[in-house]
C-alpha positions in Angstrom: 78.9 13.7 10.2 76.6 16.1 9.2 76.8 20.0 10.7 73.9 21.0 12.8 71.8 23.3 10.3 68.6 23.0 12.0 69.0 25.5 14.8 66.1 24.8 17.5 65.2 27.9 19.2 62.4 25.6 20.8 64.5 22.5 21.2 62.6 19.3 20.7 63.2 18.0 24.7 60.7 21.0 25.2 57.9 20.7 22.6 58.0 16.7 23.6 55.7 18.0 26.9 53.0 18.5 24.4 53.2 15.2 22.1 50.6 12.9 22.4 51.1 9.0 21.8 51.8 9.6 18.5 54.7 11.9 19.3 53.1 15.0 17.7 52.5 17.8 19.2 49.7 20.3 17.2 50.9 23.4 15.7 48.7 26.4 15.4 49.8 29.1 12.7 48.5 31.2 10.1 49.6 30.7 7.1 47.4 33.1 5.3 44.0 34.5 6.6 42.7 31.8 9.1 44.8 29.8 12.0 45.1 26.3 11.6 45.9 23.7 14.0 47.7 20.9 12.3 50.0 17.9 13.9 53.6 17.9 13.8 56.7 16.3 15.6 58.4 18.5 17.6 61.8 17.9 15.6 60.2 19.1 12.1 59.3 22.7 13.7 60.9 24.9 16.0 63.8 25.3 14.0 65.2 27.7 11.4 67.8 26.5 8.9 71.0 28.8 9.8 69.5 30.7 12.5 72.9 31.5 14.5 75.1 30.8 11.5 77.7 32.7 10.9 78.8 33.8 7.1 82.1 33.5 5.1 83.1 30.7 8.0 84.1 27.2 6.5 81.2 24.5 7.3 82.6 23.5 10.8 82.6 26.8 11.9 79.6 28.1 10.3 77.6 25.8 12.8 79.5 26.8 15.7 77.3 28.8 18.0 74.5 25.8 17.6 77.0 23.3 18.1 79.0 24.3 20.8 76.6 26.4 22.5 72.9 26.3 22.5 73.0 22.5 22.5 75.5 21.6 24.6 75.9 24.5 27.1 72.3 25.7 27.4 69.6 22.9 25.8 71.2 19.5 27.5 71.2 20.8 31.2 67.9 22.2 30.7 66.2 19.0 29.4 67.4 17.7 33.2 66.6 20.5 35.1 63.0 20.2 33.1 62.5 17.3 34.7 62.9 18.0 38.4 60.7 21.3 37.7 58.1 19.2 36.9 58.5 16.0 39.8 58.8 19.3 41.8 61.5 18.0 44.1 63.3 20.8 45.7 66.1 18.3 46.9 67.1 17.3 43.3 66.9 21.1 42.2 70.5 21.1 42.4 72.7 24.6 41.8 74.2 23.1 38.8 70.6 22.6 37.8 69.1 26.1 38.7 71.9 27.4 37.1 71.1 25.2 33.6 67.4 26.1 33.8 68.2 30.1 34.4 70.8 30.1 30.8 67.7 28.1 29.5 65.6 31.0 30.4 67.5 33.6 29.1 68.1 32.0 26.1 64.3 31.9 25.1 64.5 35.0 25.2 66.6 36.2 22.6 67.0 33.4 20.1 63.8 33.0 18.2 63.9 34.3 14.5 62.8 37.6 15.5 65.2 38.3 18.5 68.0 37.3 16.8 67.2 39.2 13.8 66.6 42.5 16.0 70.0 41.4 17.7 72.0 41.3 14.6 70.6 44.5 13.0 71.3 46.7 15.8 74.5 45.1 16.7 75.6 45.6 12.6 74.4 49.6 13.1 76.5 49.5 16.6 79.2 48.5 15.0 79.3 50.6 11.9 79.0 53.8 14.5 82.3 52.5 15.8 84.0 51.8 12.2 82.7 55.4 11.7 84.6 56.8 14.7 88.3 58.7 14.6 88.1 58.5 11.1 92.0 60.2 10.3 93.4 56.8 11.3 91.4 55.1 8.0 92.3 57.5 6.4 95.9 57.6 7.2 96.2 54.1 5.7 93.8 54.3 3.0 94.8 53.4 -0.4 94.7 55.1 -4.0 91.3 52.1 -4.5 89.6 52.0 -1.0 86.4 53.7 -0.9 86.6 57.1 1.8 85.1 55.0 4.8 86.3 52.0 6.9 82.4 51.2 7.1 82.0 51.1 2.8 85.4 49.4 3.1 84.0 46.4 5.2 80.7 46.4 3.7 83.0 46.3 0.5 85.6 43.6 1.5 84.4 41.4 4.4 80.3 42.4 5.2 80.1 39.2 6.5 81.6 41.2 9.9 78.3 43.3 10.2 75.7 40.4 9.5 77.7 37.8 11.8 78.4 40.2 14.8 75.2 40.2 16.4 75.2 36.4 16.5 78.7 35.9 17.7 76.8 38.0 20.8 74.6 35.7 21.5 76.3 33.5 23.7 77.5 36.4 26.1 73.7 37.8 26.4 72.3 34.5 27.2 75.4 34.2 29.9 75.4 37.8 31.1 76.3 37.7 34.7 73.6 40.5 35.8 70.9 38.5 34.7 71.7 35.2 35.4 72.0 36.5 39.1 68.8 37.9 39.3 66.9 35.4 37.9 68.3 32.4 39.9 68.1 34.5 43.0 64.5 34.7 42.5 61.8 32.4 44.3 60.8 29.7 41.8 57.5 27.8 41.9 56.0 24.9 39.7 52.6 24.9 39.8 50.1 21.6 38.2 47.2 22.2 36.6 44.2 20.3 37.7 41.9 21.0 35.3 41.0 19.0 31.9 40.5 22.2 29.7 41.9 24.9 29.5 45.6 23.2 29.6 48.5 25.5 28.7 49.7 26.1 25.0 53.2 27.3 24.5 54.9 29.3 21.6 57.9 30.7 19.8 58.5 33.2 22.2 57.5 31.2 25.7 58.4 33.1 28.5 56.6 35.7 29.6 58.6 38.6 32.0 57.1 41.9 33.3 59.2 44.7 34.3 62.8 43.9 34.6 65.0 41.2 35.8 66.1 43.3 38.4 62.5 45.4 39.3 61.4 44.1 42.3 57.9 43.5 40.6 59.8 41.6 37.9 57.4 38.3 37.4 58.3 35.1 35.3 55.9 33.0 34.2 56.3 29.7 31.2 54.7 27.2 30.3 56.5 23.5 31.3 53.7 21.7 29.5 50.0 21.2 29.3 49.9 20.7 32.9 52.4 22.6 34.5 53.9 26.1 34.8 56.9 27.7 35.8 57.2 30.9 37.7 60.0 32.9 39.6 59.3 36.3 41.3 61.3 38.4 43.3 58.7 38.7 46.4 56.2 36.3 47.3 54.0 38.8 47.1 53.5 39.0 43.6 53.0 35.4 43.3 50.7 34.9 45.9 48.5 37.7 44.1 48.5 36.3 40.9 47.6 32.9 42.6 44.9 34.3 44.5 42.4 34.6 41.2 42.9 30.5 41.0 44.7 28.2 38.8 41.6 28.1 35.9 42.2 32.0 35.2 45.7 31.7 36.0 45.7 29.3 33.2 43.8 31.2 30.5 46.2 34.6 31.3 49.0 33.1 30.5 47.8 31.2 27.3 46.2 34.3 26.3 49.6 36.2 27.4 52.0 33.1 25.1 49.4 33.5 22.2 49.6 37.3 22.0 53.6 37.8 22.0 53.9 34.8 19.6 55.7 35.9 16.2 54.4 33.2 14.5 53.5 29.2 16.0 51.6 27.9 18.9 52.0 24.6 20.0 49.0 22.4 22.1 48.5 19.2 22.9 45.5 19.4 21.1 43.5 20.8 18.5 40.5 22.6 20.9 42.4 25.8 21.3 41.4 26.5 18.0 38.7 29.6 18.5 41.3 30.9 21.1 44.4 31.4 19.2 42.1 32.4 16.0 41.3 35.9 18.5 44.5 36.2 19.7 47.6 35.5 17.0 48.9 38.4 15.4 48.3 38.8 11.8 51.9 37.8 10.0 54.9 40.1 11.1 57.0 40.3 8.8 
């Protein structure tokens, strides 16, 4: 059996909302000066070969953090909890499901290929600060050939350490009891769309959160699919507000908010978006 390469940091159980009865979904990029909406299926994009690999680990471990975590811990609960979100049954929103959807949550927000390479640079410079500290017990064992530092020693001898740590911490951010807590605590709503056009795009970077998890105007908004959206706020309050300017602009804020923060895809159900994601996608980062 083959390792798990492709790591999904849009799994396909989620892009799948947007297929139409071809089993495509359209993908809006830009791959040089104009956006272009083309058709895709949601297995072929998504993913980044070796996203959460880890280096210098033989090819069963390599895999490991995809394998053992993000598909079975965090993406297969979530494709059920998916589901009930959008029947919007309260009585089959089970703990064990409000708990899947919340790791779900906090996942997309760390693992795209940006997060996750902001994650492992300063976790690499975090950890080189502590190689660097109390350095008379380096130097105590240091020998006649090892370079003056125990940070130009591992980046020497085993810099696999620096580039893999940051990944190894992914599955305790995504899990970090704090969060979790105040995020399943919050009220949660799914809310349909009745409206044809404008229907809800989603992106590489799909949830939207203001202030803090634990700010009492902390607000969470994502799209489910074209049709329906997912929030969770700490106070009705805030909901009720944003809901009070009517599902149409409610609609176009939060594509306009899922186009803006995008790194680099949006995904539709269809191809009319075009114009809009041409005045809103970032110019390529990086």
């Amino acid at each position: 059996m083959s390792e798990p390469d492709k790591h999904h940091y849009l799994p396909k159980f989620y892009l799948c909302g947007w297929a139409g009865h071809d089993g495509q979904v359209v993908r809006y990029y830009r791959p040089h000066r104009d956006v272009v909406a083309a058709p895709i299926a949601p297995k072929n994009t998504g993913y980044e070969r070796g996203l959460y690999g880890l280096d210098g680990y033989v090819s069963e471990a390599k895999n490991s953090i995809e394998k053992n975590f993000m598909a079975p811990v965090v993406d297969d609960p979530a494709a059920r909890a998916l589901n009930v979100l959008i029947e919007r049954d309260n009585l089959k929103l089970t703990t064990e499901l409000r708990e899947a959807w919340t790791r779900f949550v906090m996942s997309l927000l760390v693992r795209s290929p940006t997060k996750v390479d902001q994650i492992t640079k300063q976790a690499a410079e975090g950890l080189r600060q502590s190689l660097r500290a109390n350095p008379e017990e380096y130097a105590a064992v240091r020998g006649a050939n090892d370079p003056p530092t125990l940070t130009e020693w591992v980046e020497r001898n085993a810099p696999q350490i620096l580039g893999n740590y940051g990944k190894q911490l992914l599955p305790g951010i995504i899990t970090h009891q704090e969060t979790h807590d105040a995020l399943i605590r919050m009220r949660w709503w799914t809310v349909g769309i009745t409206e044809d056009f404008p229907d809800l795009l989603t992106g590489d970077r799909p949830v939207y959160l203001s202030h803090g998890v634990v700010d009492d105007r902390c607000f969470v908004a994502m799209p489910l699919s074209p049709k329906f959206i997912f929030f969770a706020t700490r106070a009705q309050t805030a909901f009720d507000s944003v809901m009070s300017h009517g599902i149409k602009a409610v609609t176009k804020s939060l594509n306009n908010l899922i186009v803006s923060q995008a790194d680099k895809y949006v995904y539709g159900a269809h191809d009319q978006h075009l114009r809009f994601v041409e005045n809103r996608l970032a110019r390529r980062r990086g």
